[in-house]
C-alpha positions, 0 to 999 in steps of 0.5 A, spaced: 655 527 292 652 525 299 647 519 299 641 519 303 639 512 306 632 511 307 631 507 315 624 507 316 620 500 316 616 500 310 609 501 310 603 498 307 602 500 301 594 499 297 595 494 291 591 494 284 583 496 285 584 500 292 590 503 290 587 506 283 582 508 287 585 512 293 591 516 288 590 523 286 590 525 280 598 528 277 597 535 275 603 539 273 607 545 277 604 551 279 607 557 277 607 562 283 607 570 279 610 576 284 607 582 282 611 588 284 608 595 284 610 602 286 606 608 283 605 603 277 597 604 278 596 605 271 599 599 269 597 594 275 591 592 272 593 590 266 599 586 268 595 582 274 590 580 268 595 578 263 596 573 269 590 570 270 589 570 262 594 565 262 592 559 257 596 555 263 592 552 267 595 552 274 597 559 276 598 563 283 598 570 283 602 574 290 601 583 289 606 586 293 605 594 293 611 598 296 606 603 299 604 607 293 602 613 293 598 614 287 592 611 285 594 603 287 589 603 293 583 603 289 586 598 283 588 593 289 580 593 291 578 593 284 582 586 282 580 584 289 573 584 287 575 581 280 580 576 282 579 573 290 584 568 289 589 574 288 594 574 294 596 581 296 601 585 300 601 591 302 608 594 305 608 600 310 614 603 307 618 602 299 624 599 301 625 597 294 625 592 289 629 586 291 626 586 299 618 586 296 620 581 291 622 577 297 615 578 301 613 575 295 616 569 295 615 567 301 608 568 300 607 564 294 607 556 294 609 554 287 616 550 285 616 555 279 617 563 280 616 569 275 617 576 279 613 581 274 614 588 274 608 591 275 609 596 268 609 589 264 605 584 261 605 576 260 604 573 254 597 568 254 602 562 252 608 566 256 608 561 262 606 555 259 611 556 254 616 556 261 614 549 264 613 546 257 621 548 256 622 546 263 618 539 264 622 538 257 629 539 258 634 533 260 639 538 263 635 541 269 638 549 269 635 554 274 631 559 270 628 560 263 629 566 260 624 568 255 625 574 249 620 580 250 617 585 246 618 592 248 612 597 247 612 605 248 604 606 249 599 602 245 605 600 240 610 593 239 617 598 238 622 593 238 620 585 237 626 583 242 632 584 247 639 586 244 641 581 249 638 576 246 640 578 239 648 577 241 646 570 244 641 567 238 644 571 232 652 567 234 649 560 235 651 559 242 649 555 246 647 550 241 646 543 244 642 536 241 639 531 245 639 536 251 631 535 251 624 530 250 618 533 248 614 532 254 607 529 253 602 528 257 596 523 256 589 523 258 587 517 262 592 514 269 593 518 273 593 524 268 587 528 269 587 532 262 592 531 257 598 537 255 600 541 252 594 542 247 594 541 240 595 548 238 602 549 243 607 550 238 612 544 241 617 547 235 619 551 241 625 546 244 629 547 237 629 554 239 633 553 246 640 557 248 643 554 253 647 558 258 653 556 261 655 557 269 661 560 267 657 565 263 659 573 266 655 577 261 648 579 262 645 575 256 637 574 258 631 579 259 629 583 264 626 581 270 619 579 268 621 575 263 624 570 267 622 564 271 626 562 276 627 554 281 625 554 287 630 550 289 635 554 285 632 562 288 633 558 295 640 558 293 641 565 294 636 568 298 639 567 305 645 572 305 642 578 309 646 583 304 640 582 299 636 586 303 640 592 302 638 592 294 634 597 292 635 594 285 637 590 280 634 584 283 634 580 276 641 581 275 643 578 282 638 572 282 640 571 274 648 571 275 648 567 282 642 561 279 645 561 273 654 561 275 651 555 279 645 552 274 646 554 268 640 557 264 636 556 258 634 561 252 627 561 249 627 564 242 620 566 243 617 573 245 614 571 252 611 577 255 611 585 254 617 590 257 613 597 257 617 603 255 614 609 258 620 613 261 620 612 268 624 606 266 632 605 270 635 601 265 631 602 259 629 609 258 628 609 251 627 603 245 634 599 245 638 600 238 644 597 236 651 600 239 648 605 243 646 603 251 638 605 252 640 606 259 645 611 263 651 607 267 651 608 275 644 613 274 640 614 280 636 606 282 642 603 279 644 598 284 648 593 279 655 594 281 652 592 288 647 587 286 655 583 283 658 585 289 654 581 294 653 576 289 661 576 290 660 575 297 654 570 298 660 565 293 665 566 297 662 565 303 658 559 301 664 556 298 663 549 302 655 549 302 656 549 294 662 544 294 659 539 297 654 539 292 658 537 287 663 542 284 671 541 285 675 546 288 678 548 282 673 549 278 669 553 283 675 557 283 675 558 276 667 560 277 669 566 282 674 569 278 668 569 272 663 573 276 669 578 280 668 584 279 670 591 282 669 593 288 664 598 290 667 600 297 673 602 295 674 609 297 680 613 295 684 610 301 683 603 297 689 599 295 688 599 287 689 592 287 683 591 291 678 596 289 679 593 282 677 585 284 672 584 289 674 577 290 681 579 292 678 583 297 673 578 300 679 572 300 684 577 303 678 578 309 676 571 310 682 567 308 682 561 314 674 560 311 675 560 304 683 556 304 677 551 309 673 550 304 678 550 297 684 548 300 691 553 301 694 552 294 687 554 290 686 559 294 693 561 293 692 561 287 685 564 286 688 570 290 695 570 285 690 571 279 686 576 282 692 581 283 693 580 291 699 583 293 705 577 293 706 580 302 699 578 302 699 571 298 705 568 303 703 570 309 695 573 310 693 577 315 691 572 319 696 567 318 700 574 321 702 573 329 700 578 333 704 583 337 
């Protein structure tokens, strides 16, 4: 890792009496919540009220409405008068998901992000539950993910995520020591004590840890998540993510966590809503039987994991000088391949099934730059490129 030396004159710096005195109170971490919304009128309401109903001090909630066409004007004007600390949004156009969710973040300002669809609700404990998890871990991942109950109607269906079941039920992700109960006192530079009394602090004996190597979907759904800052920002700057309509979660969870690993809440955080106009959910989870249909209308996850591909590959020698060696990098893009969605009848086989390939046979001088020649050799050999390709890429190839 780079060190950073510090070369400015130190200053004077208030001693005793004047600098109790002049020092702030610590507080802990605001929580930025991203509503997003599209002709989800009917629900708004309630899930910006499970926002500010939060039993966690220091929230911000930013609505982004995607030009709803519904009744979403006169509910935005309605939590406007109720909630004038609400940040809104309005966009001129639906672009989808994943560029509102955008619009969202960079208006917000907390250290920790939660993107809530607006046909859900947040749990009173939900976000305490989040920082408790976070301040308390030894391991410091990229995002939290909590359980969800599901809901059809007024009634609590499912109490929670298959996804979660697979993880919790198997015991992985199991690890002692990887966290101290954090506790804040009253009194210094503390100005209230957390968390209360009544927080269940047992929480931390239900934590699944994630691996980065991790290629299966495992968490909930979006608004169960909360996400680093630092740990979104990784991943926010690839201009291919505008393009995503859909599957925003499983670009940010895949990408965070294939860099910082995650952590499991065994502990319903907040409600999914089951009303039909679901994409991936349309109806109530049950075991060996998908709730949703492959490659439906709105499924953008084959290309949520393609540009996920792309942004790695591309950034190989930002994230190697962050810590990862060549090799285990390499062992991380072969995890999180996948197939490739451009591919056209015209596509080579081995390229339409490995989107790494494909990327590694089209930026080879870049990426053997970053991982050196024999890894990247041998990156390509493991993903299926042709042996012509491997002992001279194209553009290595002379030119007529």
């Amino acid at each position: 890792m780079n060190e950073v030396r510090v070369t400015e004159r130190f200053r004077y710096e208030p001693q005793g009496a004047e600098a109790d005195a002049r020092a702030p109170a610590l507080s802990l971490p605001l929580v930025s919540v991203v509503v997003v919304n599209y002709n989800y009128g009917r629900f708004l309401g309630a899930a910006v009220g499970s926002v500010f109903g939060q039993t966690y001090p220091n929230v911000e909630c930013v609505i982004v409405d995607n030009a709803s066409t519904d009744e979403t004007p006169e509910v935005l004007r309605a939590i406007e008068a109720r909630y004038p600390q609400a940040k809104i949004i309005r966009r001129a156009a639906n672009d989808g998901q994943t560029p509102a969710a955008l619009d969202g973040l960079k208006a917000s300002r907390g250290p920790y992000v939660i993107f809530l669809d607006a046909d859900d609700l947040l749990l009173p404990h939900c976000i305490e539950t989040h920082v408790y998890v976070h301040l308390s871990l030894r391991v410091h991942v990229g995002f939290s993910s909590g359980d969800l109950l599901q809901a059809a109607g007024n009634e609590v269906v499912l109490g929670a995520e298959e996804a979660f079941n697979r993880v919790i039920t198997a015991r992985r992700g199991v690890k002692t020591n990887y966290a101290r109960p954090y506790r804040q006192p009253a009194g210094g530079p503390f100005a209230t004590a957390w968390p209360g009394e009544n927080f269940d602090r047992s929480i931390l004996k239900r934590l699944r840890f994630v691996a980065p190597m991790t290629n299966e979907w495992v968490w909930s759904p979006t608004s169960g998540n909360c996400f680093r800052r630092d740990a979104l920002d990784l991943f926010c700057d690839n201009a291919e993510i505008a393009t995503l309509r859909t599957g925003t979660d499983l670009y940010f969870c895949l990408g965070v966590n294939a860099i910082s690993g995650s952590v499991l809440i065994d502990d319903a955080l907040a409600v999914y809503r089951l009303h039909g106009g679901n994409i991936f959910s349309k109806r109530p989870q049950l075991h060996n039987v998908l709730s949703y249909q492959p490659g439906c209308s709105g499924d953008s996850n084959a290309w949520a994991k393609a540009i996920l591909v792309d942004h790695l590959i591309e950034r190989a020698a930002f994230f190697l000088e962050r810590g990862w060696t060549a090799f285990d990098y390499a062992r991380l893009l072969r995890r999180i391949d996948c197939s490739d969605p451009d591919a056209g009848p015209a596509t080579p086989r081995w390229s339409a099934r490995s989107r790494v390939a494909t990327q590694l046979v089209a930026r080879y001088p870049d990426v053997a730059g970053a991982l050196g020649m024999p890894v990247t050799k041998g990156l390509m050999f493991v993903s299926g490129v042709p042996w012509a390709a491997i002992i001279r890429p194209p553009a290595q190839r002379p030119r007529k």
